[in-house]
C-alpha positions as CSV (number, residue, x, y, z in Angstrom):
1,X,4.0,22.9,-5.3
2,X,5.7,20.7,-7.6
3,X,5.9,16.7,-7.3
4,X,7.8,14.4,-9.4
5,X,6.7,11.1,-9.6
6,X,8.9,7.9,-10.0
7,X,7.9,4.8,-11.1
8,X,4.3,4.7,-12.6
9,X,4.0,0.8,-11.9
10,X,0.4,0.6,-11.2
11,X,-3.3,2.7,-11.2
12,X,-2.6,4.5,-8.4
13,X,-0.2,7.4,-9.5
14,X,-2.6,8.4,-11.9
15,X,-5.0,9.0,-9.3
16,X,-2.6,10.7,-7.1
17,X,-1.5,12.7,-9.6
18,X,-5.6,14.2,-10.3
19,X,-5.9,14.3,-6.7
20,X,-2.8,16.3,-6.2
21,X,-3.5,18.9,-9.1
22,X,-6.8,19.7,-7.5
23,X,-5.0,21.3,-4.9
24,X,-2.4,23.0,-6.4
25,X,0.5,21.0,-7.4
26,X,1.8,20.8,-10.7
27,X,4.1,17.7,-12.1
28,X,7.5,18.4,-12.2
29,X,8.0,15.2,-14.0
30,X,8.2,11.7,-14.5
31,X,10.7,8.6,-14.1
32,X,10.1,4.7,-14.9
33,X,12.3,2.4,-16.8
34,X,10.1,-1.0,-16.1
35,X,6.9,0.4,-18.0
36,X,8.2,2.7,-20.8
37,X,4.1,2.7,-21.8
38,X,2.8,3.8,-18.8
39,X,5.2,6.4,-18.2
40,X,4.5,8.1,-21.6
41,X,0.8,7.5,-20.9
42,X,1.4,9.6,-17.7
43,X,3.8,12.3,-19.6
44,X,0.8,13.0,-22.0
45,X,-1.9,13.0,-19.5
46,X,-0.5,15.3,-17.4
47,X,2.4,17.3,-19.3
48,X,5.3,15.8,-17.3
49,X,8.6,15.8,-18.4
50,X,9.8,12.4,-18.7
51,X,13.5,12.1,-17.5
52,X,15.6,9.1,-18.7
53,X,17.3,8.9,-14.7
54,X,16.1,9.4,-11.2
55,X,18.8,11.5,-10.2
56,X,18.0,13.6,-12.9
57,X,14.3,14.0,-12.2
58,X,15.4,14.7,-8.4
59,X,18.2,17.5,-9.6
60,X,14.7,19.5,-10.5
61,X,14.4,19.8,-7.0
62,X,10.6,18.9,-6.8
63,X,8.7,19.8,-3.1
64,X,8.1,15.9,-2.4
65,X,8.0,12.8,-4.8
66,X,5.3,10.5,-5.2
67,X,7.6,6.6,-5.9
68,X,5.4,4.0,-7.6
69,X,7.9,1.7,-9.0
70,X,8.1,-2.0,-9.4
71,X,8.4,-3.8,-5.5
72,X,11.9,-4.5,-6.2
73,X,13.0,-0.9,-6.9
74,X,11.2,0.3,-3.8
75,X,14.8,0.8,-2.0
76,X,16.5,1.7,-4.3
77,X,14.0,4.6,-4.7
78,X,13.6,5.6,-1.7
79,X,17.5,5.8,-1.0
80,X,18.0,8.0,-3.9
81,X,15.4,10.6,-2.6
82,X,17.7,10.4,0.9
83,X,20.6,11.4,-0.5
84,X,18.9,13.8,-2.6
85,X,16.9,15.4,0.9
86,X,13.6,15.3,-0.8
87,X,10.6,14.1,0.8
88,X,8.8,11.1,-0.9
89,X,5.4,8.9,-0.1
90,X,5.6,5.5,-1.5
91,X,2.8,3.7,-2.9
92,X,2.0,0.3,-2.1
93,X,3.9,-2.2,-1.9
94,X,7.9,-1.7,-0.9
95,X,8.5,-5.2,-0.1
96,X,7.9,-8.3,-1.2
97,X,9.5,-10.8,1.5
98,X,11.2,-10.5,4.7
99,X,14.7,-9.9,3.1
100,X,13.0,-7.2,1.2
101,X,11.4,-5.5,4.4
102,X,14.8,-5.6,6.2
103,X,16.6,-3.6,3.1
104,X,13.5,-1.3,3.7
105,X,14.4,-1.1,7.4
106,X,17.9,-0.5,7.3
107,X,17.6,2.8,5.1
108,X,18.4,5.7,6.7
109,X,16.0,7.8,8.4
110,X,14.8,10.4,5.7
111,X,11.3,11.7,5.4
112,X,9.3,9.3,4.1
113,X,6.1,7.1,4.7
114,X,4.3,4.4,2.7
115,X,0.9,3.6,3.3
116,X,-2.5,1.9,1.7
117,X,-5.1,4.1,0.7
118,X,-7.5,2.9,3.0
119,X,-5.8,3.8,5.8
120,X,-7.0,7.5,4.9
121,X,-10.5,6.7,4.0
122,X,-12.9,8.9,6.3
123,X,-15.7,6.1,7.6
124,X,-12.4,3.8,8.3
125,X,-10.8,6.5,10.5
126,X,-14.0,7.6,11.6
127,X,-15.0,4.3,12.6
128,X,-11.5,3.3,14.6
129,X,-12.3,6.7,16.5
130,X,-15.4,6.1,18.0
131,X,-15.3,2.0,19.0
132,X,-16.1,2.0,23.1
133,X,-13.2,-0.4,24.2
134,X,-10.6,-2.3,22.5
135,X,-11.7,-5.3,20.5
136,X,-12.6,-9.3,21.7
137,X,-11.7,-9.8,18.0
138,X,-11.1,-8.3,14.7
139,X,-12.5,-9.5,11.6
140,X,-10.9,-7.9,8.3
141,X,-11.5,-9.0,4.5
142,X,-10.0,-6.8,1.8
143,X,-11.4,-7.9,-1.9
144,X,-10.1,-6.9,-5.5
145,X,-10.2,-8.5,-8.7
146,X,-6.9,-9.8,-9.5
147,X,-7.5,-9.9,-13.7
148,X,-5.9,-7.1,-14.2
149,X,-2.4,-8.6,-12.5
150,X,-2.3,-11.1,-14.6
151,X,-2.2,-9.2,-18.1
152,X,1.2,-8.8,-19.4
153,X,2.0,-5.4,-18.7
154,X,1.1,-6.2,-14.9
155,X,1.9,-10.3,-14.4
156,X,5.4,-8.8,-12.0
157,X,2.4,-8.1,-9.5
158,X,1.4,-11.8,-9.3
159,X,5.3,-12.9,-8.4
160,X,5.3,-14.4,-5.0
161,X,8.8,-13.7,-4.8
162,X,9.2,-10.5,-6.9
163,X,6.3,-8.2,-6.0
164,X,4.2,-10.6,-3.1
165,X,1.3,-12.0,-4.9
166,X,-2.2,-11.4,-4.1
167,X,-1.2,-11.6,0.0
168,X,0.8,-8.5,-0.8
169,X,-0.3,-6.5,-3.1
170,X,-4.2,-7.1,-1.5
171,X,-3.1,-7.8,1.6
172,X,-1.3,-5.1,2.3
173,X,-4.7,-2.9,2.4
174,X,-6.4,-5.5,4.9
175,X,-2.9,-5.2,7.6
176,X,-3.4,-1.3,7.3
177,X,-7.0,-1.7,8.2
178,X,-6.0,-3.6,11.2
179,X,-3.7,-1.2,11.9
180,X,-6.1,1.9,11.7
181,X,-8.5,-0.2,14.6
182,X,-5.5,-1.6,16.3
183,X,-2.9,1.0,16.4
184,X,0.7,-1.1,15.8
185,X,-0.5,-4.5,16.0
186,X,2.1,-7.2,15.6
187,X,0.4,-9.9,15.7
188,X,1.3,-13.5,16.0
189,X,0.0,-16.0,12.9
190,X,-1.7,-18.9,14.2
191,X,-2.7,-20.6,10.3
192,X,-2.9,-19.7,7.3
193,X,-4.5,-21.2,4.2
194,X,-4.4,-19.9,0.3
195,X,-5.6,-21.4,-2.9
196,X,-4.7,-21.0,-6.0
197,X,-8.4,-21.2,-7.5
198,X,-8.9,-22.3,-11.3
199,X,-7.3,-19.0,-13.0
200,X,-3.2,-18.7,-13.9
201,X,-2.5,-17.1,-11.0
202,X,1.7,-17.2,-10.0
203,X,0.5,-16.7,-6.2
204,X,-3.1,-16.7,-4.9
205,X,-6.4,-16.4,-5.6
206,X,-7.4,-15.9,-2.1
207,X,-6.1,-16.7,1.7
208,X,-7.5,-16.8,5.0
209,X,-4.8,-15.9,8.0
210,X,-5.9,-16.9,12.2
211,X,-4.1,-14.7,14.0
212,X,-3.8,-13.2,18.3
213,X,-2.6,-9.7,18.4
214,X,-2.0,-9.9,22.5
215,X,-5.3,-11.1,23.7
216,X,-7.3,-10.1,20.4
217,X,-8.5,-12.2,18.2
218,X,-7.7,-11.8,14.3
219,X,-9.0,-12.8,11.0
220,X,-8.2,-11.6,7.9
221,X,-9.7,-12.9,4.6
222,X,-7.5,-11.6,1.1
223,X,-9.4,-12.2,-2.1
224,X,-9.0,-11.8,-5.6
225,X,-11.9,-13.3,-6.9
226,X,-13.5,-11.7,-9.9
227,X,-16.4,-8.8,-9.0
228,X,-16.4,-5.7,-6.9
229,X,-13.8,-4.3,-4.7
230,X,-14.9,-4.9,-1.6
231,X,-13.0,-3.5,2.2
232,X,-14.7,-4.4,5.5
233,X,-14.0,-4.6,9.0
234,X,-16.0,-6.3,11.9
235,X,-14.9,-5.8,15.7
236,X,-16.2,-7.9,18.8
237,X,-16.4,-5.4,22.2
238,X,-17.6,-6.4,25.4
239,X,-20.2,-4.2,24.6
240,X,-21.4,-5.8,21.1
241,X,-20.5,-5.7,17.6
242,X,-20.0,-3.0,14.9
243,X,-19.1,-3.7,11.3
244,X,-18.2,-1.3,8.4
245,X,-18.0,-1.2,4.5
246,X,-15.8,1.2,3.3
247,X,-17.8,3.0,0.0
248,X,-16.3,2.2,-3.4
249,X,-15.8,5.8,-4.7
250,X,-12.2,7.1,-4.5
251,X,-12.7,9.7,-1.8
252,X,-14.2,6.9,-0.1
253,X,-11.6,4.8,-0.1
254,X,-9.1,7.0,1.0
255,X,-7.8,8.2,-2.3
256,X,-8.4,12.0,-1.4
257,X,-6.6,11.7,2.4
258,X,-3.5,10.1,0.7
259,X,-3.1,13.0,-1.2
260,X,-4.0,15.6,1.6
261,X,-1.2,13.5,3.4
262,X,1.6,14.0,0.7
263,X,0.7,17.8,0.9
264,X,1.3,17.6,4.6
265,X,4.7,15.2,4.0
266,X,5.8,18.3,1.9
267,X,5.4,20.6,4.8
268,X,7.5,18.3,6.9
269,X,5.1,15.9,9.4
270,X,5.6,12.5,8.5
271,X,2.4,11.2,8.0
272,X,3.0,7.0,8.7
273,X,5.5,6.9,11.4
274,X,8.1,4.0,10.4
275,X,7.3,1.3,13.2
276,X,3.5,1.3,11.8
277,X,4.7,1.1,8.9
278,X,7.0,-2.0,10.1
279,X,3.8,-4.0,12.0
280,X,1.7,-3.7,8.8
281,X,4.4,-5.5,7.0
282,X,6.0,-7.8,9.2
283,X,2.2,-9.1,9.5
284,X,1.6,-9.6,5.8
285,X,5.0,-11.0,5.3
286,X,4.6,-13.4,7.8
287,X,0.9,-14.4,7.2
288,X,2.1,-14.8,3.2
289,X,5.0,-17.0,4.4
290,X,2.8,-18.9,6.8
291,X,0.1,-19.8,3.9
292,X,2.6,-20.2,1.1
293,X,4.6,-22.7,3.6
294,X,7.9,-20.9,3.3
295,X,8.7,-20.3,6.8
């Protein structure tokens, strides 16, 4: 199997691309004009061709495309691998704001998904399997270090406007989690609070969004604050409480499931139907909007 990969914005390409050669698939190149650096990096670590233009990299015909490219890019990405017919799994994030969700939304239908890690990591699924009866209320706090958006090479991650800020970019993995326990929850945002903190931070260093999905109760804690990665999830049932903390190791965290779900993108099942795809994001635009005042 070959997979090209466009746009190499962030960490998580590289790890796709490990994860994707232990089972078989070989790079049939790679494509990013916002971070020249990282896409030789990623030609040299894994012998891909680099190619100056995504239509080029696509004429190679690859099996399926993993698309890691700067927020803004996301659509134009993903309408390029349409017209081409060539299945492609997006990264994290593909929209920054609500008017960049609605470009997202009116593409045509293609196969495609876009999803966190975590929403493959085995305890996660596991865990959303087994709970005896929907949830009271839903507790979710997703945790990671921010330093490292707010180097140079990786400051367009801390744009509120451009690529979402912390709510986004970290956010993003807590509304999937929510979405693993609570299958499509749109939820309604009651309040939400952010604070900068004492760093240079463009958007947040952490936020804490109330929330009702029907008669549920929601909280979800985003933090950037410096230390360990940390993903959790707490649920309230009639018949008492269970709580979970995802492992840190890759595999743990779903790193190995994304790429067992590209493989099965490739053979044609759409991993992340759209409309899930549409409640995780409609919540962390809205919860983002809510805290940063903008609705």
């Amino acid at each position: 199997m070959r997979v090209a990969f466009a746009g190499v914005a962030h960490s998580h390409p590289f790890a796709d691309a490990v994860n994707l050669a232990a089972r078989g698939a070989h790079p049939a190149g790679v494509w990013d004009v916002d971070d020249p650096d990282r896409r030789e990096d990623f030609a040299a670590r894994f012998g891909a061709p680099v190619f100056a233009e995504l239509t080029e990299l696509l004429a190679t015909r690859p099996d399926v495309v993993v698309a890691t490219p700067r927020t803004p890019r996301a659509v134009e990405v993903a309408l390029a691998c349409a017209r081409a017919g060539i299945p492609v799994f997006f990264n994290k994030t593909i929209a920054a704001d609500a008017t960049g969700l609605a470009r997202w939304e009116a593409l045509p239908e293609a196969p495609r998904f876009t999803s966190s890690v975590l929403r493959f990591a085995p305890e996660l699924v596991a865990f959303a399997t087994v709970l005896p009866s929907r949830p009271r209320a839903i507790e979710v706090h997703a945790q990671h270090d921010i330093a490292g958006f707010l180097d140079d090479a990786r400051r367009w991650q801390d744009s509120p406007s451009g690529a979402g800020g912390t709510m986004l970019n970290i956010g993003v993995h807590a509304w999937e989690m929510l979405d693993v326990v609570l299958p499509g929850a749109a939820v309604e945002v009651l309040s939400a609070v952010r604070t900068g903190g004492a760093g240079p931070t463009a958007s947040e260093l952490l936020a804490t969004v109330h929330a009702r999905a029907g008669e549920t109760s929601v909280t979800v804690t985003i933090s950037g604050v410096a230390g360990a990665d940390r993903y959790a999830v707490r649920t309230w049932h009639d018949e008492g409480m269970r709580e979970l903390v995802l492992p840190e190791d890759q595999d743990g965290l779903g790193y190995a499931g994304t790429a067992d779900a590209v493989l099965r993108l490739a053979a044609g099942e759409i991993p992340v139907p759209a409309a899930r795809t549409a409640a995780v994001y409609r919540n962390a635009v809205v919860a983002a909007e809510t805290a940063r005042g903008w609705g």
